[in-house]
N, C-alpha and C positions, 0 to 999 in steps of 0.2 A: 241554727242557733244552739244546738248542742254539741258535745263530746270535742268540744276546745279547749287549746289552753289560752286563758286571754290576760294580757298585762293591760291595768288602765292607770295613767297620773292622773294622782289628784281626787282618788277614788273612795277617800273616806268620809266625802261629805258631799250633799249636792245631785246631780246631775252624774257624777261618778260614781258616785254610791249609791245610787239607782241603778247604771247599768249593773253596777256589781250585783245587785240584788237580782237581775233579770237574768242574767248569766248563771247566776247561780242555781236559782230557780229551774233555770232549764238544765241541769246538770253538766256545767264544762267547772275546768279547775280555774278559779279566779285568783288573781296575784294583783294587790291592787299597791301603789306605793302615796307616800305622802310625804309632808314636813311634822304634822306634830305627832308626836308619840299616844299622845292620849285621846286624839280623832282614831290613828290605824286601832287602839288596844279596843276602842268601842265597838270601831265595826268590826273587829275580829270574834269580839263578845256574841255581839247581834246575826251573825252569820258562822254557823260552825263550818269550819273547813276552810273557811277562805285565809287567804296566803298573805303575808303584809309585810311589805321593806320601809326602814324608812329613807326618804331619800328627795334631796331639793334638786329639780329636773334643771335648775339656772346653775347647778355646779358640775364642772366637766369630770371632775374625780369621781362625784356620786353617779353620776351618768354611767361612768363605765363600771362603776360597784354594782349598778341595776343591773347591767348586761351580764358581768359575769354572773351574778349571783340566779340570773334567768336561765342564762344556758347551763349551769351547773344542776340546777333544782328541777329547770323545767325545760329540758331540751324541745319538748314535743310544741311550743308558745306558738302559736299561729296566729294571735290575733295581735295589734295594738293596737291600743284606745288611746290617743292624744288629746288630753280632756284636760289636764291641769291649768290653771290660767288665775290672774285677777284682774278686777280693772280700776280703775283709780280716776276720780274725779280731778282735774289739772286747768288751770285758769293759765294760758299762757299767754295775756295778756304782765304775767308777771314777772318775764324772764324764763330764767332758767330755776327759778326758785322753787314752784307746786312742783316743776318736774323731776328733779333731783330730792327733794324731801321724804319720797318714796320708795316700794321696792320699782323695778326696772319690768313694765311690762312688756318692753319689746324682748327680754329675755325669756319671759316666761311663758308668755302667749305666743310669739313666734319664733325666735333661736332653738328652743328647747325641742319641740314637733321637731325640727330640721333636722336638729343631731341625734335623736331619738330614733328619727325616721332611717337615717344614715344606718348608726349601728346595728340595727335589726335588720332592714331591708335585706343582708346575703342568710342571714336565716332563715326569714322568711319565705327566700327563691325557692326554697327545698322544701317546703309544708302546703300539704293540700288544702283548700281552702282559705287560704293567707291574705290577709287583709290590714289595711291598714284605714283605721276611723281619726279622724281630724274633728274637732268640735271647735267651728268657728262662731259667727253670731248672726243675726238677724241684724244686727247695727253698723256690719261692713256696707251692710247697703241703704241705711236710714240715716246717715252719720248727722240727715239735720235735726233728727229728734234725739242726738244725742252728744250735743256739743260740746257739754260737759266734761265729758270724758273721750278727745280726742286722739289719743294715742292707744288708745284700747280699740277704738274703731280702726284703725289704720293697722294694726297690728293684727287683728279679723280678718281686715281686709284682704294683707299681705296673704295670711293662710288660705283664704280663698284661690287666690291664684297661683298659691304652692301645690296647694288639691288639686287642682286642673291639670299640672305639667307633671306633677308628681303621677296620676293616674295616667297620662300620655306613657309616663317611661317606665313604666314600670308593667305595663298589662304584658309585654313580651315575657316578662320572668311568672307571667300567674298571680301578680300579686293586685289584688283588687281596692282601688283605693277608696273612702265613700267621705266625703261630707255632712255632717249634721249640723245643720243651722238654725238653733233654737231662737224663740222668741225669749219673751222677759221669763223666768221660770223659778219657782220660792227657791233660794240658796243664801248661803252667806256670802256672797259676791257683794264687795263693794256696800255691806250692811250700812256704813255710816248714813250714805248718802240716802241706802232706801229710807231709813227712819227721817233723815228731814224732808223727803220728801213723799212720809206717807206712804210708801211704795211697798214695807214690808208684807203685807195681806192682798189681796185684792180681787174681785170677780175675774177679771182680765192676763192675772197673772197663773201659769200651768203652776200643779205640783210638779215636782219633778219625776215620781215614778210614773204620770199620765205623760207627761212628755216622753218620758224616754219608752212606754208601750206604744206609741204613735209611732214613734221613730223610728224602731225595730219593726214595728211590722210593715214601715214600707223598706225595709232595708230587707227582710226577708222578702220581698216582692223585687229584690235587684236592683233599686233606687239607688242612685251613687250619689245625687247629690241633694240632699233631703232638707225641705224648704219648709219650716213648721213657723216661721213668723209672719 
């Protein structure tokens, strides 16, 4: 868990900005990227050294501005963290209507991992230790306790079994694939919904810097696919 270089989306808040803190903590160089400008300028604040692009992982031009700008600054990147994601409460009993009024989570929770994963993957054949982390959910596989938000669990899902074939084809090149499957975890994920329903605080609900110490130390134990809900 030291002397990395590690790229994570979506890393200025949450669950990403926990690992970023754990990473950093343990001394590797962290590169974390996001959408808004004054999340990355924060945690850049709150973390001296750490690296910050800004960049929306659902656009195919920023995608490849991430990569150059990675292999340029940070040839040495052996990790990626596939952590950016939202999810959206969607009544599809109403058409096409809740589902189009939003942003597009099947771009963001699953296209984006894929193309991300693409681009980096021949980088990463050549780096010791090279891994590639997917943060999918506890609700690919609960999806009745969360009907609400039906295309975010489908979209989990999907990444679940990206993980799976993804780590089949790729252990020939060294490249180690892992799974983290978080339970409910305090973030600003889909905040509307926690506030009506109560859900912002809770006994039940992880911080996210306890979750993500849970979750690293079975990934330091070799765990690839890490089931914390």
């Amino acid at each position: 868990m030291n002397e990395n270089t590690v790229l994570i989306t979506g890393g200025a808040t949450g669950i990403g900005f926990a690992m970023a803190k754990y990473y950093h903590r343990c001394g590797n160089t962290v590169i974390i990227c996001g959408r808004r400008e004054d999340r990355l300028a924060q945690a850049k604040k709150e973390l001296h050294g750490l690296n910050t692009f800004k960049c929306d992982v659902t656009n195919s031009e920023n995608r490849k501005e991430l990569f150059e700008y990675v292999c340029k600054n940070f040839p040495q990147m052996n990790i990626l963290i596939n952590n950016a994601g939202i999810q959206r409460d969607i009544d599809m009993t109403k058409g096409t209507d809740d589902f189009n009024r939003g942003e597009s989570e099947i771009m963001i929770n699953f296209e984006s991992p894929i193309y991300l994963s693409a681009l980096f993957t021949p980088i990463l054949a050549s780096k010791e230790n090279a891994t590639i982390v997917n943060v999918s959910s506890g609700l690919a596989f609960m999806v009745e306790r969360a009907t609400r938000c039906p295309v975010y669990c489908a979209t989990k899902a999907g990444l679940h079994a990206f993980s799976i074939a993804q780590r089949i084809q790729l252990a020939p090149l060294g490249i180690r694939v892992v799974e983290i499957i978080p339970p409910m975890v305090e973030s600003e994920l889909n905040m509307e919904s926690r506030i009506k329903r109560n859900m912002v605080k809770s006994p039940y609900i992880m911080t996210a810097d306890d979750f993500v110490e849970k979750a690293f130390a079975k990934m330091e134990q070799n765990e690839e696919e890490i089931n914390l809900y």
